[in-house]
C-alpha positions in Angstrom: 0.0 0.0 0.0 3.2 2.4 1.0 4.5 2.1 -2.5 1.1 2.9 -4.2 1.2 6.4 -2.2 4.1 7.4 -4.0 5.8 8.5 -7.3 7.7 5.0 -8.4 10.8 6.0 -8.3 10.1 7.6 -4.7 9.7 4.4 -2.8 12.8 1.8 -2.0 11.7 -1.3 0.0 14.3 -2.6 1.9 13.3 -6.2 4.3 15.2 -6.7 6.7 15.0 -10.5 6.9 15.6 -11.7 10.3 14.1 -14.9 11.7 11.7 -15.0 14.4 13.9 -16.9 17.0 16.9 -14.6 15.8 15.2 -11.8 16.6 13.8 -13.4 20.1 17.0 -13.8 21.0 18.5 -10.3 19.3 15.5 -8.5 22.1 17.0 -6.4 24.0 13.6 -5.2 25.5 12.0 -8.1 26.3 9.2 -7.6 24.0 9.0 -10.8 22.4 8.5 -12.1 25.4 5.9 -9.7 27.0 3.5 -10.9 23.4 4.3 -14.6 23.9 2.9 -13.9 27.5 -0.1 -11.9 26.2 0.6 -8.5 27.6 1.8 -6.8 23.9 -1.6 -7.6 21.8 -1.0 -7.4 18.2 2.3 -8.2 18.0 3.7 -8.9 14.7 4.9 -12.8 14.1 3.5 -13.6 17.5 -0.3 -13.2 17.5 -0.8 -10.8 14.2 0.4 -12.2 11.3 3.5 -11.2 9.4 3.9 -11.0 5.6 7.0 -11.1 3.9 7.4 -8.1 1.2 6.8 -10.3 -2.5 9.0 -7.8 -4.1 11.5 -5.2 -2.2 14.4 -3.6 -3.7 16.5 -4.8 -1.4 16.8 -7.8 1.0 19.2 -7.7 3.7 20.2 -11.3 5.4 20.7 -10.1 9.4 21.6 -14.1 9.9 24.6 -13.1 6.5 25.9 -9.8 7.3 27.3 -7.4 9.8 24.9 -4.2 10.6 27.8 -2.3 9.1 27.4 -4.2 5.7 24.0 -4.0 5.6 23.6 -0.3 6.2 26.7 0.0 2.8 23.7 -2.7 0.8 21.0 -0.5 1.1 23.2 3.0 0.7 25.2 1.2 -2.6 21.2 0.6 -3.8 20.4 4.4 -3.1 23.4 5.3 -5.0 23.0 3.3 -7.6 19.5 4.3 -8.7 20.3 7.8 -8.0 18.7 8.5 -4.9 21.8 9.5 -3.3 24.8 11.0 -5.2 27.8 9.3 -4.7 29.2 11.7 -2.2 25.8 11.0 0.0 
C-alpha cells in the first residue's frame, strides 16, 4: 500500500530479513516475550500475522551480514538508482 502512495521511483523497500527466533533472541527489550505472554496484543509474528514483502528492492540477510554491511547494501542501492549521489 506504501509504495502505491508514492511516485515509483520515490519508494525503496528494503526487508530486513531476520528470523523470528533470531530476533527473540537479538530482544533487548524483552518484548518478544511480554507478546508470547499476552501482555503486547498485536504483536507482529507472534499473534498478528507477518507478511514477507513479494518484491523489495533490497533484501538484507541479518543471519549473513554485519549491521555495518547491511547499512553499505542499502546505501550502494540508493546510490545506484540515483537517490543518493555518490558523495551522499
Amino acid at each position: 500500500m506504501a509504495r502505491s502512495l508514492v511516485k515509483q521511483d520515490e519508494f525503496c523497500e528494503v526487508f530486513v530479513d531476520t528470523p523470528i527466533g533470531v530476533a527473540e533472541q537479538r530482544d533487548p527489550k524483552g518484548l518478544y516475550k511480554k507478546a508470547r505472554r499476552g501482555e503486547l496484543p498485536n504483536f507482529t509474528g507472534i499473534d498478528s500475522p507477518y507478511e514477507p514483502p513479494e518484491h523489495p528492492e533490497v533484501r538484507v540477510d541479518t543471519t549473513a551480514l554485519a549491521p555495518e554491511d547491511a547499512a553499505e547494501m542499502i546505501v550502494t542501492h540508493l546510490r545506484a538508482t540515483g537517490v543518493l549521489d555518490a558523495a551522499g
